[in-house]
Structures are given as C-alpha cells and as structure tokens.
C-alpha positions as CSV (number, residue, x, y, z in Angstrom):
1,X,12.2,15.9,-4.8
2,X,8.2,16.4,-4.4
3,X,8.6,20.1,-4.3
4,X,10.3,20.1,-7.4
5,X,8.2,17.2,-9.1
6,X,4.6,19.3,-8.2
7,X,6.1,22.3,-9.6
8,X,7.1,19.8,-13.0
9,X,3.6,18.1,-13.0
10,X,1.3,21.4,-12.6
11,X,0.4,22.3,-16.1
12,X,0.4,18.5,-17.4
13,X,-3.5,17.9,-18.3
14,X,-5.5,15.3,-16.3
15,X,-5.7,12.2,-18.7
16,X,-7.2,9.1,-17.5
17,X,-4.8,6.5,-17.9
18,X,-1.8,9.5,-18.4
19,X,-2.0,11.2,-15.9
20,X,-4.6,10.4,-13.7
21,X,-4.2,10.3,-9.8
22,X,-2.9,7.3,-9.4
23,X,-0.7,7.4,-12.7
24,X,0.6,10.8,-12.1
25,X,1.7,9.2,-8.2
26,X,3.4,6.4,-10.0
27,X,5.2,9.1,-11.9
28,X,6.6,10.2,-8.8
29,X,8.0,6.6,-7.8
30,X,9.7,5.8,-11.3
31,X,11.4,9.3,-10.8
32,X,12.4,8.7,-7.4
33,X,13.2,4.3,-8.1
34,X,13.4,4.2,-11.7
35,X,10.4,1.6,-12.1
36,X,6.9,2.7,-12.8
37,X,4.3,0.6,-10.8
38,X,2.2,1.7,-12.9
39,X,3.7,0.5,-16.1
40,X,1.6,-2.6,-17.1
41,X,-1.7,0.1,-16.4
42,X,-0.3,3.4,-18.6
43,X,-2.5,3.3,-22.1
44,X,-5.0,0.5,-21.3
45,X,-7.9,3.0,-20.3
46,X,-9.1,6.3,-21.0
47,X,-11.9,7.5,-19.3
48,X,-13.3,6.7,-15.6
49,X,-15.1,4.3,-16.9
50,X,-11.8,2.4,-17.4
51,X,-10.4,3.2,-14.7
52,X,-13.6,2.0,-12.7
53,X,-13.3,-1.3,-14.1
54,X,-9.8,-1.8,-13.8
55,X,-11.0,-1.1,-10.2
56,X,-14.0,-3.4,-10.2
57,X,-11.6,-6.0,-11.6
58,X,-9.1,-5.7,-9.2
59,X,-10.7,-5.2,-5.9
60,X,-10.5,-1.3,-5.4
61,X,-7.8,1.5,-5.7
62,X,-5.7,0.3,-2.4
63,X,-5.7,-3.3,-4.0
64,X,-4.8,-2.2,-7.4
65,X,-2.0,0.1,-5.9
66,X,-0.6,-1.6,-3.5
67,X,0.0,-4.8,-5.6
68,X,2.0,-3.0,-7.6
69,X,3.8,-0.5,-5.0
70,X,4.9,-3.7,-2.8
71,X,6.7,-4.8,-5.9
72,X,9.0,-2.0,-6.1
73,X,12.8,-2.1,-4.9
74,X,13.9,0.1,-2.1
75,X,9.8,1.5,-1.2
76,X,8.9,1.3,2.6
77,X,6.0,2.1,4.7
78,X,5.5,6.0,4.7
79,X,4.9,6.3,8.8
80,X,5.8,9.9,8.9
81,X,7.4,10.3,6.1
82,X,6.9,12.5,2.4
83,X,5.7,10.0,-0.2
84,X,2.4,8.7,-2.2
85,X,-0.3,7.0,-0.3
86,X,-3.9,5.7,-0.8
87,X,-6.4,7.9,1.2
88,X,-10.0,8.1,2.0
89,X,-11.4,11.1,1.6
90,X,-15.1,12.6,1.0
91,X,-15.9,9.1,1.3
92,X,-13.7,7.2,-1.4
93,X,-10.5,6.1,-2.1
94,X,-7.6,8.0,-3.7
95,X,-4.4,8.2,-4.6
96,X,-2.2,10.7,-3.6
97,X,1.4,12.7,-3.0
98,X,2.1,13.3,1.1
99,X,4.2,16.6,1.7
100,X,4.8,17.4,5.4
101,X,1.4,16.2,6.5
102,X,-0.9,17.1,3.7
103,X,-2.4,15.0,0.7
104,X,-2.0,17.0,-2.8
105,X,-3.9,14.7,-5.0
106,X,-4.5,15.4,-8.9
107,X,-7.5,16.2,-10.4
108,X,-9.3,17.4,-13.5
109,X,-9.5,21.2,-11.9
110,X,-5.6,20.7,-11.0
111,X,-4.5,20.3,-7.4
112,X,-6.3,20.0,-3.9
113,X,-4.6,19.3,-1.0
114,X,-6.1,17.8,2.3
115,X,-4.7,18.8,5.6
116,X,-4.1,16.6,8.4
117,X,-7.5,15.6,9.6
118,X,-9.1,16.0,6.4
119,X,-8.1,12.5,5.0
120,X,-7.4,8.8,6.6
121,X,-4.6,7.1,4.8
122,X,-4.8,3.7,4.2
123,X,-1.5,3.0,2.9
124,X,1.8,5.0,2.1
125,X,4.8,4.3,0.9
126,X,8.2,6.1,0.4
127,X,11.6,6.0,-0.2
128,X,15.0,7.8,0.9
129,X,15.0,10.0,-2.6
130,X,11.3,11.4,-1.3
C-alpha cells in the first residue's frame, strides 16, 4: 500500500495545511483505516507560519501527531514495521512515511528519503493494511 500510495501522491503540490508532511502522512492512515487524524487540522492554516503556531499551541509536531494518531482504531506501534512516524532529523522534528527502513518525507522540492542512520524516530505507528 505505501508503494502504491508514493507513486499516487508524487505530483500532488506541497500545500500547507493540504498536503503538507504531516497532512500528506495522515493521508496515508485514512487510506489505510478510513479516519483522517488529521481531519480537525485540514484547512485551518496555510503557510508555515500556521503550521508553526498550531505547533507552538500544541506542544510540538510529536505532541500534535501523536494525539491524534493514538486516537485511531486498529494503529500500533511501528517497531519494525512500514508505516508513518515522527523523526528528528537535521535537527527538528518531522513527519514522515517508513518504507523498509528509510524515511520518505514530503517537501516543497518533492521527496527525500533518509536512510537508516540518517534519522532518530521518535514515534511510529502502523497498521496491518501498511
């Protein structure tokens, strides 16, 4: 299902609030689940700016996402496993998609992906559809 959800996602446009990283990873989940974590979030900022005060508001991206992750039927921790995660990387938080080992994230250029060793998650989650 990530395979073919990266391939369906590549030429979307990077849209805060849209299709942002952490948006565009809740995508995933309301494909795989049918509920969007993100849901109560879509629409209510466009810009970083936003999206850093949504941030600010809530305690930081793991805090905002995880809230709203833990809330969703049939999600586990990711361990091993294929699924979207909150990472540190280059020094900050971000959301991401976890495919055998490596962190494809989203951003304005399109996608990067962080090998193993490149990144320290901080929190996964995934499901048997991932």
């Amino acid at each position: 299902m990530i395979a073919t959800f990266l391939t369906d996602t590549r030429a979307e446009a990077f849209a805060w609030g849209r299709t942002d990283c952490a948006t565009w990873c809740a995508d995933l989940v309301l494909r795989a689940t049918g509920h969007d974590p993100a849901a109560d979030l879509r629409g209510t900022y466009d810009s970083r700016f936003g999206y850093m005060q949504i941030l600010k508001r809530e305690g930081g991206l793991l805090n905002v996402v995880a809230r709203r992750m833990d809330r969703i039927p049939g999600l586990c921790p990711l361990g091993d496993a294929n699924g979207v995660a909150v990472a540190r990387q280059d020094g900050r938080a971000i959301c991401g998609v976890v495919l055998n080992g490596a962190l494809i994230t989203r951003t304005a250029g399109g996608y990067r992906i962080a090998h193993a060793g490149e990144y320290q998650l901080l929190r996964g989650w995934t499901c048997h559809r991932l």
